[in-house]
C-alpha positions as CSV (number, residue, x, y, z in Angstrom):
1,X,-51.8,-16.3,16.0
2,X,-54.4,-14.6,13.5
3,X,-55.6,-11.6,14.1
4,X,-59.3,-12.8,15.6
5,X,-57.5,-15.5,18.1
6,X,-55.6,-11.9,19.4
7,X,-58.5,-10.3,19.7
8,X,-60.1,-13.0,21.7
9,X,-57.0,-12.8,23.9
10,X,-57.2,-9.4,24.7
11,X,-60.9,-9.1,25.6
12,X,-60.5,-12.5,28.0
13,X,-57.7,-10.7,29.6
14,X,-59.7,-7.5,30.0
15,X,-62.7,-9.4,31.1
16,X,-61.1,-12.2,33.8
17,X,-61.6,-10.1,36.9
18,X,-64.8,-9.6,36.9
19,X,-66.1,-12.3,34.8
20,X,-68.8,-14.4,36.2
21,X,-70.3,-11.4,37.2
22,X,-70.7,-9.9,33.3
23,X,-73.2,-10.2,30.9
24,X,-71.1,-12.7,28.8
25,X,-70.5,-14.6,32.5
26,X,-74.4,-14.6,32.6
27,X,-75.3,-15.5,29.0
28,X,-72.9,-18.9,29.3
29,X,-74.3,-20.2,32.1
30,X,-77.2,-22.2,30.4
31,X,-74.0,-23.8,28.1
32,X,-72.2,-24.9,31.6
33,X,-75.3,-26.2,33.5
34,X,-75.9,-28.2,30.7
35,X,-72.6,-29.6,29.9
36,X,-72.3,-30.9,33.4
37,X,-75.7,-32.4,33.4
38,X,-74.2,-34.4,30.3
39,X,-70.5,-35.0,30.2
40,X,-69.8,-38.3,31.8
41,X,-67.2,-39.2,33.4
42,X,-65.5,-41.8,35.0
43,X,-62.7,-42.1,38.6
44,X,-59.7,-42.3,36.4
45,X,-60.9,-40.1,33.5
46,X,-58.5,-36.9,31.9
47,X,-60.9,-34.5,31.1
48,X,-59.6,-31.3,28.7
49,X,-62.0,-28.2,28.9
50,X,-60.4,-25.8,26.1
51,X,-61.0,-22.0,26.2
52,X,-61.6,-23.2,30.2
53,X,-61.8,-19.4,31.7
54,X,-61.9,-18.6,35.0
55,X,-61.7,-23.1,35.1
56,X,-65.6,-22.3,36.5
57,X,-66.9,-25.7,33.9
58,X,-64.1,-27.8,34.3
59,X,-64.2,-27.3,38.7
60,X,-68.1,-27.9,38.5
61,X,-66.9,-31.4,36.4
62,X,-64.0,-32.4,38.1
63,X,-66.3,-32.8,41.1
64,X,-68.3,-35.2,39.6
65,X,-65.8,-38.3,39.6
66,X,-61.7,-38.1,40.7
67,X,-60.4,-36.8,37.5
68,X,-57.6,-36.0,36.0
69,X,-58.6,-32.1,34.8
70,X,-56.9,-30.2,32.5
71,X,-57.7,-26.5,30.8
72,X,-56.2,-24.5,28.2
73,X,-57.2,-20.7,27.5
74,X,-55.6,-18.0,25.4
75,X,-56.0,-15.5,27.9
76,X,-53.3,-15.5,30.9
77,X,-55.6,-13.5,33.3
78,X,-58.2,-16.0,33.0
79,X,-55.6,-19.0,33.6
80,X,-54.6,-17.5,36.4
81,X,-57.8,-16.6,38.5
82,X,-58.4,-20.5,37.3
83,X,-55.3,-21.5,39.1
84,X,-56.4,-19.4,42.2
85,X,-59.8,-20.9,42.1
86,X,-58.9,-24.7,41.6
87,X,-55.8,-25.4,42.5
88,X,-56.7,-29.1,41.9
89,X,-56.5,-28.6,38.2
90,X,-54.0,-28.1,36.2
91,X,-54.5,-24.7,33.7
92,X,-52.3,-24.2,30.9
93,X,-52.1,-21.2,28.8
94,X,-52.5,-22.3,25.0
95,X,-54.3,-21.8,22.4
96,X,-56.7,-25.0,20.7
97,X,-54.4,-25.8,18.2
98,X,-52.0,-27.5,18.4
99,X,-53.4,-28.2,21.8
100,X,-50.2,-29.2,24.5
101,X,-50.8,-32.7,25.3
102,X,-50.1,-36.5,23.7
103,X,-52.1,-38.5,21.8
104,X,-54.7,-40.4,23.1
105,X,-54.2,-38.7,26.5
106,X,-57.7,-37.4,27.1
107,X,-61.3,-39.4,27.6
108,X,-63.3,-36.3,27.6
109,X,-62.8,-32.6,25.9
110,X,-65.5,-29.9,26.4
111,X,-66.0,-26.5,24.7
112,X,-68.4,-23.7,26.3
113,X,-69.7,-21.0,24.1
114,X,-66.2,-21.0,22.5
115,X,-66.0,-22.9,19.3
116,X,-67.4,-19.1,17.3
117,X,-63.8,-18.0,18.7
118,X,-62.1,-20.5,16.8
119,X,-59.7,-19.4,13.6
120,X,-59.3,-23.0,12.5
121,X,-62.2,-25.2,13.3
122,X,-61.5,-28.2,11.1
123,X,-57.6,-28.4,12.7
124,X,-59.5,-28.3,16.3
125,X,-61.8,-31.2,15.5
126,X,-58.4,-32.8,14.0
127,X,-57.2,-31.9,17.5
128,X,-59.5,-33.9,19.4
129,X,-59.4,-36.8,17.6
130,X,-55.6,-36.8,17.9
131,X,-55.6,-35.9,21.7
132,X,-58.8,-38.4,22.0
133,X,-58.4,-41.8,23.7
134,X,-60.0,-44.5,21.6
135,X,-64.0,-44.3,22.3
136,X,-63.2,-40.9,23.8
137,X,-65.7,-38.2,23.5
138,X,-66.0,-33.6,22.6
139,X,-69.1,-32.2,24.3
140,X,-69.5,-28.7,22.8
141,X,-72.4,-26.1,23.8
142,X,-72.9,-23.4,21.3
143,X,-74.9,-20.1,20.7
144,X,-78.1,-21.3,18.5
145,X,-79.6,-19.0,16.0
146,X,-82.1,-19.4,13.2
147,X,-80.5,-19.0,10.2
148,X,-81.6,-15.6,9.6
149,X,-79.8,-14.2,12.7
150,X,-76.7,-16.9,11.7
151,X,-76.4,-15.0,8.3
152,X,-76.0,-11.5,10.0
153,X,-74.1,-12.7,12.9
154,X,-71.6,-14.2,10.1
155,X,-71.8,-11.3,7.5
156,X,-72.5,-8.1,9.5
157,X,-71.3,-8.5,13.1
158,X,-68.7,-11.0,13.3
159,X,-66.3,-9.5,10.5
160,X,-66.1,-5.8,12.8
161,X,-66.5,-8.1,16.5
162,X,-63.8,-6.9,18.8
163,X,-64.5,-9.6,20.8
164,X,-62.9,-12.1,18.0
165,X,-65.7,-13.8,17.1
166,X,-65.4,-15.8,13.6
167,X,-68.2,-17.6,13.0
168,X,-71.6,-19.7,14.2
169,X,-72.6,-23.0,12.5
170,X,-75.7,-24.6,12.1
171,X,-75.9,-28.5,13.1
172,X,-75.0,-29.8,9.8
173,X,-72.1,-27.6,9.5
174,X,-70.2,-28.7,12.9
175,X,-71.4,-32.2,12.4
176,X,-69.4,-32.2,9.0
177,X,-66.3,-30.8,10.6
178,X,-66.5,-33.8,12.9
179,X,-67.1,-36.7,10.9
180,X,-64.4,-35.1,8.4
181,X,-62.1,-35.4,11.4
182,X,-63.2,-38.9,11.8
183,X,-65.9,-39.0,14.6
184,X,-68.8,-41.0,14.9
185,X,-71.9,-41.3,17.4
186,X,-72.2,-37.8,16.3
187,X,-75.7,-36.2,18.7
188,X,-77.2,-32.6,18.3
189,X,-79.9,-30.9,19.7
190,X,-80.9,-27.4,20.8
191,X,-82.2,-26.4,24.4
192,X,-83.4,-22.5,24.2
193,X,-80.4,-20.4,22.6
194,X,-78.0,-23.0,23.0
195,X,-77.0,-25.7,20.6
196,X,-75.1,-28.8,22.2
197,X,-73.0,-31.3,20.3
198,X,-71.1,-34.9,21.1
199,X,-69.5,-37.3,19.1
200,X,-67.3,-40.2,19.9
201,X,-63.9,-41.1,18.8
């Protein structure tokens, strides 16, 4: 585990009980209400949400048709309040790669305001398309910056973050790591501060 991904497990630990409640717990909630308006899903469907939290994206989706729903999260204070509060999913504690399932044993995997936390992007998008059913798809909301405020977040904040932040990426940038990986159907587009992205196995 680098030393970013430890970070990121020690501020989600410090952070779980209180949570939805924090700034951070306020600033994501554009990237959930979102992703549920555009994740579909199907009665039969495994969905994966990784760096799930408190589980708060994955319960909203799992209501939406009678799924299968998984998370994974570094942090094993913030699996655990997940357990408490939907104990109809099933919450694993695990980091995104190698994520803990089988091939092709997922239709959908989602990503709130996580993917900056991410030591490894390219093995993650390798991930998905391994865990991915065929025709499966990765929703993914992200912070959206100009580049400007990209180029300090990346060179002036990120590198001293305790928070273990690594990195934002434009558009083209997480679309490359995708079709790299193999993806296609590859969608992008930007809603305030919030950049979301799909793409189809």
């Amino acid at each position: 585990m680098g030393k970013r991904t430890e970070r990121s497990k020690r501020t989600y630990d410090q952070m779980a009980a209180g949570y939805n409640t924090s700034p951070e717990g306020y600033y994501t909630q554009p990237h959930k209400a979102e992703l549920i308006k555009q994740v579909i899903l199907h009665d039969g469907d495994s969905i994966l949400d990784v760096a799930c939290g408190n589980g708060t994206l994955l319960g909203a989706l799992s209501r939406k048709a009678r799924v299968n729903a998984f998370g994974v999260d570094l942090s094993k204070k913030m699996i655990a309040a997940a357990r408490e509060r939907y104990p109809d999913c099933t919450f694993v504690v695990s980091s995104c790669v190698p994520l803990p399932f089988e091939n092709e044993s997922m239709d959908v995997i989602t990503v709130s305001c996580a993917f900056h936390h991410f030591e490894d992007p390219y093995a993650f998008a390798g991930e998905c398309m391994r865990v991915l059913k065929k025709n499966g798809m990765v929703y993914m909301a992200e912070p959206f910056f100009t580049p400007v405020i990209r180029w300090l977040a990346n060179t002036v904040v990120f590198p001293f973050s305790k928070s273990g932040d690594v990195k934002v990426y434009s558009e083209r940038e997480l679309r490359g790591m995708f079709e790299t990986a193999g993806f296609r159907d590859i969608r992008t587009y930007t809603k305030g501060t919030v950049l979301f992205f799909s793409a189809k196995k």
